[in-house]
DSSP file (Angstrom, degrees, kcal/mol; ACC not computed):
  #  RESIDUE AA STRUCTURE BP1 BP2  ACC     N-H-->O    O-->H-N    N-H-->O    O-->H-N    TCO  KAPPA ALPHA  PHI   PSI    X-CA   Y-CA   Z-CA
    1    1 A X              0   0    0      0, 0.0     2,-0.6     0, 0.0    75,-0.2   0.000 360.0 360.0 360.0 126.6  -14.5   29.4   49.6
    2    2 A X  B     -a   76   0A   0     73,-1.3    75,-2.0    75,-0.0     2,-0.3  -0.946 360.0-175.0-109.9 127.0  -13.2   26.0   48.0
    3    3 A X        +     0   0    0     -2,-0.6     2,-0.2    73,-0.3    75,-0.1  -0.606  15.6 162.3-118.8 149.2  -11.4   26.9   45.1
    4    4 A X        -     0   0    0     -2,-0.3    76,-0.2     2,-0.1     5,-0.1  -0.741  44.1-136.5-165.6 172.8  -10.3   23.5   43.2
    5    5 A X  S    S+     0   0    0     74,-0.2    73,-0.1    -2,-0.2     2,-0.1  -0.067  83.8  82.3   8.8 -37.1   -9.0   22.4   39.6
    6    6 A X  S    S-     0   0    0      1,-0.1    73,-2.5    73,-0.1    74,-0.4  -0.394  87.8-123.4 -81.5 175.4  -11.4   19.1   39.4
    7    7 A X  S    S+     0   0    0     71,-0.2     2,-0.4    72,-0.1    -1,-0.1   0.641  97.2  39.5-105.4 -18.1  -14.9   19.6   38.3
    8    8 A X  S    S-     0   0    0     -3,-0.0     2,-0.5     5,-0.0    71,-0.1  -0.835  71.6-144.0-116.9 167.6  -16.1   17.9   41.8
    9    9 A X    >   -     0   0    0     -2,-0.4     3,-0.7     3,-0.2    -5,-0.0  -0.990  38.6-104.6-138.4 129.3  -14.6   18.0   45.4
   10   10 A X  T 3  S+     0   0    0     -2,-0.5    96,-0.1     1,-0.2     3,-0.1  -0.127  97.9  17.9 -58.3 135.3  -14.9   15.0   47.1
   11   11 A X  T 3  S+     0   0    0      1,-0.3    95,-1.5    94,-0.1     2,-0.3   0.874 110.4  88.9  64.0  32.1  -17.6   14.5   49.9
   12   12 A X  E <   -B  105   0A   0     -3,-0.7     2,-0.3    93,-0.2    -1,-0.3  -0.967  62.6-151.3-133.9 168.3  -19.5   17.4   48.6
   13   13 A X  E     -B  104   0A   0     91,-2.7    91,-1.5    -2,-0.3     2,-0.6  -0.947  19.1-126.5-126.5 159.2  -22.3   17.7   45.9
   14   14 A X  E     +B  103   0A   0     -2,-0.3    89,-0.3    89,-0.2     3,-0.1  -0.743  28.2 172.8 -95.6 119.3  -23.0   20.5   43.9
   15   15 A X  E     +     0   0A   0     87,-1.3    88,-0.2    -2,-0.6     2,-0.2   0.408  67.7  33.1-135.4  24.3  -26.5   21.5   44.2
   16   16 A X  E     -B  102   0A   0     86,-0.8    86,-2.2    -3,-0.0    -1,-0.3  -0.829  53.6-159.0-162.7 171.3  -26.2   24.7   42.1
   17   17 A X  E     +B  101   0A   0     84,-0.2    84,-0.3    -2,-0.2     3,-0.1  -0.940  13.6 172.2-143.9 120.9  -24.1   26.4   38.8
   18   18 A X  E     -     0   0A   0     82,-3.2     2,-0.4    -2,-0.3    83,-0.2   0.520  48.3-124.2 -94.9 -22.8  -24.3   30.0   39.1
   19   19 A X  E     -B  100   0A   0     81,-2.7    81,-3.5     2,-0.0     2,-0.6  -0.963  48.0  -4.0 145.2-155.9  -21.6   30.2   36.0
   20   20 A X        +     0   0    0     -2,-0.4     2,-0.4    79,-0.2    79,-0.2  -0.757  53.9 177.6 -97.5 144.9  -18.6   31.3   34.9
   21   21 A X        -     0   0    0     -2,-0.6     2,-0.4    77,-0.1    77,-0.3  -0.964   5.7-174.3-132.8 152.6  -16.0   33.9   37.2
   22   22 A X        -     0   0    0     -2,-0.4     2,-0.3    75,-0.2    46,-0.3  -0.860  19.7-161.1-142.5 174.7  -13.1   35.2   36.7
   23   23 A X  E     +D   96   0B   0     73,-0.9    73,-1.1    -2,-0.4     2,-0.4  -0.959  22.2 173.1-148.6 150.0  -10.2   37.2   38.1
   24   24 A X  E     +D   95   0B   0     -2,-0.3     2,-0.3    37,-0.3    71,-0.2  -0.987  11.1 177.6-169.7 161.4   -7.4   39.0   36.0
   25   25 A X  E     -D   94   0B   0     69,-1.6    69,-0.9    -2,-0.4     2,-0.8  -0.901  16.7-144.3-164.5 128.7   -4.7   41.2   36.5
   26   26 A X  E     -D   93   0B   0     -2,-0.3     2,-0.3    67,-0.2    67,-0.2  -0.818  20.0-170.0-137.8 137.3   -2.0   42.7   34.1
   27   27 A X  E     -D   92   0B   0     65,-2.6    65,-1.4    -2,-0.8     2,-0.4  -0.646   8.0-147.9 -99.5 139.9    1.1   43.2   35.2
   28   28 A X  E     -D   91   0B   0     -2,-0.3    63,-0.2    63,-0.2     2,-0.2  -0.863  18.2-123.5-107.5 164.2    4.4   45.0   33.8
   29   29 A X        -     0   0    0     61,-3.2     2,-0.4    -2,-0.4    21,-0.0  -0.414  26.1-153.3 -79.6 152.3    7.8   44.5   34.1
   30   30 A X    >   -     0   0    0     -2,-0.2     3,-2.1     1,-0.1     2,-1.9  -0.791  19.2-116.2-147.9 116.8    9.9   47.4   35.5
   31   31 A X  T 3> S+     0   0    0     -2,-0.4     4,-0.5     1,-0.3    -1,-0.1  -0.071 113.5  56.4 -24.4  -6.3   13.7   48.3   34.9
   32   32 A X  H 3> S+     0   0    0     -2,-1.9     4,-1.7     2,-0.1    -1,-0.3   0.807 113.5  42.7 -80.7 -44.8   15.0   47.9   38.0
   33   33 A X  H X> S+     0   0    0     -3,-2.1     3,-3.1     1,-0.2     4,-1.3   0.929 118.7  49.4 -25.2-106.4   13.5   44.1   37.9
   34   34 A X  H 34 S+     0   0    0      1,-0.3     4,-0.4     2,-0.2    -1,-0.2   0.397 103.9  52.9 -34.1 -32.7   14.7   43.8   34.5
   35   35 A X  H 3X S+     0   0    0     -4,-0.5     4,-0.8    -3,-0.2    -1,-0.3   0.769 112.0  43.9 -70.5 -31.8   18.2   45.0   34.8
   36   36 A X  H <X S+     0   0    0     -3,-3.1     4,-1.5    -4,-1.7    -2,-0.2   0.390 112.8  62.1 -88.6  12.1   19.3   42.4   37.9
   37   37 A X  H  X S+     0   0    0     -4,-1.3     4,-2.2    -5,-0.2    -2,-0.2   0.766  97.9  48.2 -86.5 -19.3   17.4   40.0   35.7
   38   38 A X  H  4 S+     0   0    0     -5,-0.4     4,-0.4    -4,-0.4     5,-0.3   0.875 112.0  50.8 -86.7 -10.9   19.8   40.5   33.0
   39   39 A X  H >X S+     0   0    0     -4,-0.8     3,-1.3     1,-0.2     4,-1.2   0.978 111.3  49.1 -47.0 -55.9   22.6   40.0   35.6
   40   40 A X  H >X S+     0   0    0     -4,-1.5     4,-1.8     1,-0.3     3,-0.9   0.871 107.0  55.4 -55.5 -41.7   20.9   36.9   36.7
   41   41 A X  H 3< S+     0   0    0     -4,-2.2    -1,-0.3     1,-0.3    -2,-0.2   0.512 104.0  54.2 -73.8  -0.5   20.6   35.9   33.1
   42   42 A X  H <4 S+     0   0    0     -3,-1.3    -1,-0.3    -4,-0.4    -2,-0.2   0.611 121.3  27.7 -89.6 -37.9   24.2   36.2   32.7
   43   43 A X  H << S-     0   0    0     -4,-1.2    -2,-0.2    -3,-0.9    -3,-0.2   0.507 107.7-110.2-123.8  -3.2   25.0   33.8   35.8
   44   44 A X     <  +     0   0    0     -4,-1.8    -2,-0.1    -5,-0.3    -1,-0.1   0.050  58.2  84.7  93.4 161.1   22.3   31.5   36.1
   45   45 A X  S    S-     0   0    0     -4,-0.1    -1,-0.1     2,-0.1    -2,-0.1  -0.004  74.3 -30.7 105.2 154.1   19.5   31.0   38.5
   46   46 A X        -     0   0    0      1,-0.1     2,-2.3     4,-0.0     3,-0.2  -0.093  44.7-140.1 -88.3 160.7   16.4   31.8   39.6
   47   47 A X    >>  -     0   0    0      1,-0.2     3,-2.6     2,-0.1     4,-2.1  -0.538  30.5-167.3 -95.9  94.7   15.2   35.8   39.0
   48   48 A X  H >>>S+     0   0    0     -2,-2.3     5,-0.6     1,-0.3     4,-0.6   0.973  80.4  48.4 -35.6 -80.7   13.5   36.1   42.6
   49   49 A X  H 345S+     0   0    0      1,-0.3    -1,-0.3     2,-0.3    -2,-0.1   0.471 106.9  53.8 -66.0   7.8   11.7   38.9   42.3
   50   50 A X  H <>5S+     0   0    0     -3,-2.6     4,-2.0     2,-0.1    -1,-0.3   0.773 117.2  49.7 -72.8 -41.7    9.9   37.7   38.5
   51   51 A X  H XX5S+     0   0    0     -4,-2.1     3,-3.5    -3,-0.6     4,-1.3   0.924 113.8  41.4 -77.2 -87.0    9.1   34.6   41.1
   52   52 A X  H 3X5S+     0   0    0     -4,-0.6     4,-0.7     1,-0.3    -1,-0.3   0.527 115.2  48.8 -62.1 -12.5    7.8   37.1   43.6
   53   53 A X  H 3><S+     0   0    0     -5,-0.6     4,-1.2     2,-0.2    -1,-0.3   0.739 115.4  47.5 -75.2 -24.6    5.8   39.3   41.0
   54   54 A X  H << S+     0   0    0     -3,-3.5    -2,-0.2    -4,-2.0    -3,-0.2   0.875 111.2  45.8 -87.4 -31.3    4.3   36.3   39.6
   55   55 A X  H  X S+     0   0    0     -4,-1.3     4,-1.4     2,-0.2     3,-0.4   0.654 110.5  55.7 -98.0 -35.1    3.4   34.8   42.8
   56   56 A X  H  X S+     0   0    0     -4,-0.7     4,-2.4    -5,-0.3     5,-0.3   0.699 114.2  46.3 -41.9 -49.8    1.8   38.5   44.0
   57   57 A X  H  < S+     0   0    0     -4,-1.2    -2,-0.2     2,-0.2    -1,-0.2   0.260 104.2  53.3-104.9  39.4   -0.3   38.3   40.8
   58   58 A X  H  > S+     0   0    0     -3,-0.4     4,-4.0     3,-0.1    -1,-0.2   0.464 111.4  47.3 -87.3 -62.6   -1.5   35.1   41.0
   59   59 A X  H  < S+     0   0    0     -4,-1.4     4,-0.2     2,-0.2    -2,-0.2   0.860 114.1  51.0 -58.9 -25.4   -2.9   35.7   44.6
   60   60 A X  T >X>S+     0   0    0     -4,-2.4     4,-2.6     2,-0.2     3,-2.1   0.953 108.6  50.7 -71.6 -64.4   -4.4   39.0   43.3
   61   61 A X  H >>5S+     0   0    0      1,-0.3     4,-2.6    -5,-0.3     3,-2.0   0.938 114.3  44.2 -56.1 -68.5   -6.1   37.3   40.4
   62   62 A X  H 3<5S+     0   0    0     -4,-4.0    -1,-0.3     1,-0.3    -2,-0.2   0.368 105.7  53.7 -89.9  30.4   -7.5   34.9   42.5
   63   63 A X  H <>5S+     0   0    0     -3,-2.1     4,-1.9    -4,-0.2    -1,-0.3   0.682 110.5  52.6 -88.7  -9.4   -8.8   36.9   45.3
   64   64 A X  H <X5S+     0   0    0     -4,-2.6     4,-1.9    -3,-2.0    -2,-0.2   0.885 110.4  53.7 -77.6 -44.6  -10.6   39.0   42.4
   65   65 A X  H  X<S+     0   0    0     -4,-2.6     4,-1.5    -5,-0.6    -1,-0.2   0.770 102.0  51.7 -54.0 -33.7  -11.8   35.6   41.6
   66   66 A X  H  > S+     0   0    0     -5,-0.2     4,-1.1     2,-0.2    -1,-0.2   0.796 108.1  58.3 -61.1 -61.1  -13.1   34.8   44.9
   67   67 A X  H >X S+     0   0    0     -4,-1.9     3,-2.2     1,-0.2     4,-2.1   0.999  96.8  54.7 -51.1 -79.7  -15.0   38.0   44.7
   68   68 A X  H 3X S+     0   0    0     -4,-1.9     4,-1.4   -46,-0.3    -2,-0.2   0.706 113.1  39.4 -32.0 -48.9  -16.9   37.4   41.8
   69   69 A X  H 3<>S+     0   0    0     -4,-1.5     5,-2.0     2,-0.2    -1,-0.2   0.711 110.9  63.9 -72.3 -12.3  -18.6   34.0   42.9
   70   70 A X  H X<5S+     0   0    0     -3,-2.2     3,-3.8    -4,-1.1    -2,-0.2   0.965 107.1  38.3 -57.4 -52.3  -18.9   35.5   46.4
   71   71 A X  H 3<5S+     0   0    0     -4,-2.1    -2,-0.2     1,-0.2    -1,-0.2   0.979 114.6  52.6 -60.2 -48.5  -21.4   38.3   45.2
   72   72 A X  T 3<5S-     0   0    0     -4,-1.4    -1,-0.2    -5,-0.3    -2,-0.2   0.592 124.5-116.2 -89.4  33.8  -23.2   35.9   42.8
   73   73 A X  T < 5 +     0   0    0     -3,-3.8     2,-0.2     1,-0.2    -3,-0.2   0.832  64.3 146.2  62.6  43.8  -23.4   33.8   46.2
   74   74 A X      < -     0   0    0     -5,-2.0    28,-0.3     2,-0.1    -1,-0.2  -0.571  36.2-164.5 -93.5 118.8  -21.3   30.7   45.3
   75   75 A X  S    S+     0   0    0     26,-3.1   -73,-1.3    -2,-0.2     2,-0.3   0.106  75.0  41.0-133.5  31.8  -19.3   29.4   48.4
   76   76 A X  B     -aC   2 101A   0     25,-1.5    25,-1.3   -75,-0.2     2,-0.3  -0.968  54.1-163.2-155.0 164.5  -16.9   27.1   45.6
   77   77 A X        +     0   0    0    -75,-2.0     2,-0.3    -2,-0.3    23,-0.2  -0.734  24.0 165.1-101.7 156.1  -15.2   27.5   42.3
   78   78 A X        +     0   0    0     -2,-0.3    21,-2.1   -75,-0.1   -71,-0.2  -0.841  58.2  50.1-151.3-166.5  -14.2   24.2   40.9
   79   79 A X  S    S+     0   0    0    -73,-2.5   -74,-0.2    -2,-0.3    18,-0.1   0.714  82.3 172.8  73.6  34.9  -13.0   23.3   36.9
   80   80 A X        +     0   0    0    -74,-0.4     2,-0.3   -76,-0.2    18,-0.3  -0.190   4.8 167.4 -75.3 151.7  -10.5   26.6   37.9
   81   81 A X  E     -E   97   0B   0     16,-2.2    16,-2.1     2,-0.0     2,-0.4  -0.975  16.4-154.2-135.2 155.3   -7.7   27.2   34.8
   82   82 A X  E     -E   96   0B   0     -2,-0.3     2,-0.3    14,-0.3    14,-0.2  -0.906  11.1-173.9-153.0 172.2   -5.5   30.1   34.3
   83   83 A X  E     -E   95   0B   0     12,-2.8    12,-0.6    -2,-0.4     2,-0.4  -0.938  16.3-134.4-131.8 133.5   -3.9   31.7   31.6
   84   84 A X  E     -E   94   0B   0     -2,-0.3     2,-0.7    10,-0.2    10,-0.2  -0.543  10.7-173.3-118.7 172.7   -1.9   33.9   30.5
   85   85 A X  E     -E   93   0B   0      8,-0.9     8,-2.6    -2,-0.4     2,-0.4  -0.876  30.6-127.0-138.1 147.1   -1.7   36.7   27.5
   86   86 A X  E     -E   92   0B   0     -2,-0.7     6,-0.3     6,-0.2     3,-0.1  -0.443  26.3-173.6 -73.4 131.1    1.0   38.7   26.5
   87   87 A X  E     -     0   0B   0      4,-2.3     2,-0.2     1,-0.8    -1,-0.2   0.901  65.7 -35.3 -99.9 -61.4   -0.7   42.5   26.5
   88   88 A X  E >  S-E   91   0B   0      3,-0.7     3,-1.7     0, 0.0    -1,-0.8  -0.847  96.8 -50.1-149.5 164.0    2.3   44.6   24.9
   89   89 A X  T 3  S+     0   0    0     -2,-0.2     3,-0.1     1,-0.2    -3,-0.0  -0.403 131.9  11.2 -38.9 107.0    6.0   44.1   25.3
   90   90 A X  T 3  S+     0   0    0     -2,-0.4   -61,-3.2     1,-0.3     2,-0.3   0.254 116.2  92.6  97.2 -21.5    6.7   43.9   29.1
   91   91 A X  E <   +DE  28  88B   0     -3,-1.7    -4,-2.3   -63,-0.2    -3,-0.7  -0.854  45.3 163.9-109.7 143.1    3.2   43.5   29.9
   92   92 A X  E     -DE  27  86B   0    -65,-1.4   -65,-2.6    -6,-0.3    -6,-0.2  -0.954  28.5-130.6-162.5 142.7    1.4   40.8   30.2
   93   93 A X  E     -DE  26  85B   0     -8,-2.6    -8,-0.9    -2,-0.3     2,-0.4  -0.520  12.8-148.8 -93.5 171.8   -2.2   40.0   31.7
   94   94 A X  E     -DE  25  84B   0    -69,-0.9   -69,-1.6   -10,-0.2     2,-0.4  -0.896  18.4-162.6-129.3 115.5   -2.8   37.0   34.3
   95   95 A X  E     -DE  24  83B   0    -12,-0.6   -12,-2.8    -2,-0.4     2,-0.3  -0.980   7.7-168.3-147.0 104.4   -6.6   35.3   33.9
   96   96 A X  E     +DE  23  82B   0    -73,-1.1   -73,-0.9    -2,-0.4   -14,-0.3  -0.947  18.2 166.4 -81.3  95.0   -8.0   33.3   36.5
   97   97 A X  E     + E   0  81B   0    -16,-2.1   -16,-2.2    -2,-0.3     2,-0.2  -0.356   9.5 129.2-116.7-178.4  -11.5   31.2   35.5
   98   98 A X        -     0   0    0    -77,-0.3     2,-0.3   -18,-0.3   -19,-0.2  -0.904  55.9 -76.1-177.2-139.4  -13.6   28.7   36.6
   99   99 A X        -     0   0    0    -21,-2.1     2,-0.9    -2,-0.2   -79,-0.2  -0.994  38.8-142.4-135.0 129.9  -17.4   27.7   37.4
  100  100 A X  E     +B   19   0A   0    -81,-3.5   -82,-3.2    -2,-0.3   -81,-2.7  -0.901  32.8 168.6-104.1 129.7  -18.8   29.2   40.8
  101  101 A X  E     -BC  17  76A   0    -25,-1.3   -26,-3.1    -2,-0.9   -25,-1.5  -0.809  36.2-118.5-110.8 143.9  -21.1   26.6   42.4
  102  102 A X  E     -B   16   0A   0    -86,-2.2   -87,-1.3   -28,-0.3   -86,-0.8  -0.992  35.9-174.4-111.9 135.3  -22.9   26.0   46.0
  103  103 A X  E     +B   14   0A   0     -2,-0.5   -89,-0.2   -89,-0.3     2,-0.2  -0.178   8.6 172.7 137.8 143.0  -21.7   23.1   47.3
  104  104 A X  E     -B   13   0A   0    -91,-1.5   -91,-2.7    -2,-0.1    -2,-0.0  -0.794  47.7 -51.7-177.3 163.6  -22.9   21.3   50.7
  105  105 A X  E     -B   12   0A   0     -2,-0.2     2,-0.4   -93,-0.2   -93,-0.2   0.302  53.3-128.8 -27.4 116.7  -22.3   18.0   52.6
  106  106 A X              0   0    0    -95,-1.5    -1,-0.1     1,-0.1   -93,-0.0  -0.775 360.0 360.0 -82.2 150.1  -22.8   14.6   50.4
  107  107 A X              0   0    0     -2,-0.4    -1,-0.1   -95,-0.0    -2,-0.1   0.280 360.0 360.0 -82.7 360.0  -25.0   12.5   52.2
């Protein structure tokens, strides 16, 4: 699967638009996290384990993403964005989009 940001991928053509797919995930924060974060926040620096929750749900969201254009038989994403939205206090969801396309060799 070629997953991309541009609305084309170089040396290929797009020679169907099944639509839009998405991926999502919503994550909370949790008090053991939160408490060496306020340390960190005390002393500077980066809070590893926000970095390694964010980075967890990123891949999550876009293997869900992956999924969706697979089934509707799509073997790229491209135009892909995400965003995120604050759910509740502590919570907050992750939303992966794009357009699932088939792709194949430009001539």
């Amino acid at each position: 699967m070629i997953i991309c940001s541009t609305d084309s991928i170089p040396g290929k053509k797009v020679v169907k638009v099944f639509g839009l797919v998405r991926g999502n995930t919503i994550r909370a924060r949790n008090i053991g996290r939160d408490i060496k974060a306020a340390f960190k926040h005390i002393v500077g620096g980066e809070i590893t384990d926000y970095t390694k929750m964010m980075a967890e749900t990123r891949e999550q969201a876009l293997d869900r993403l992956a999924e969706d254009a697979e089934k509707l038989g799509a073997n790229a994403i491209v135009g892909l964005r995400f965003t995120t939205t604050s759910i509740m206090q502590g919570a907050a969801e992750l939303l992966v989009y794009g357009t699932a396309v088939a792709v194949e060799e430009d001539d």
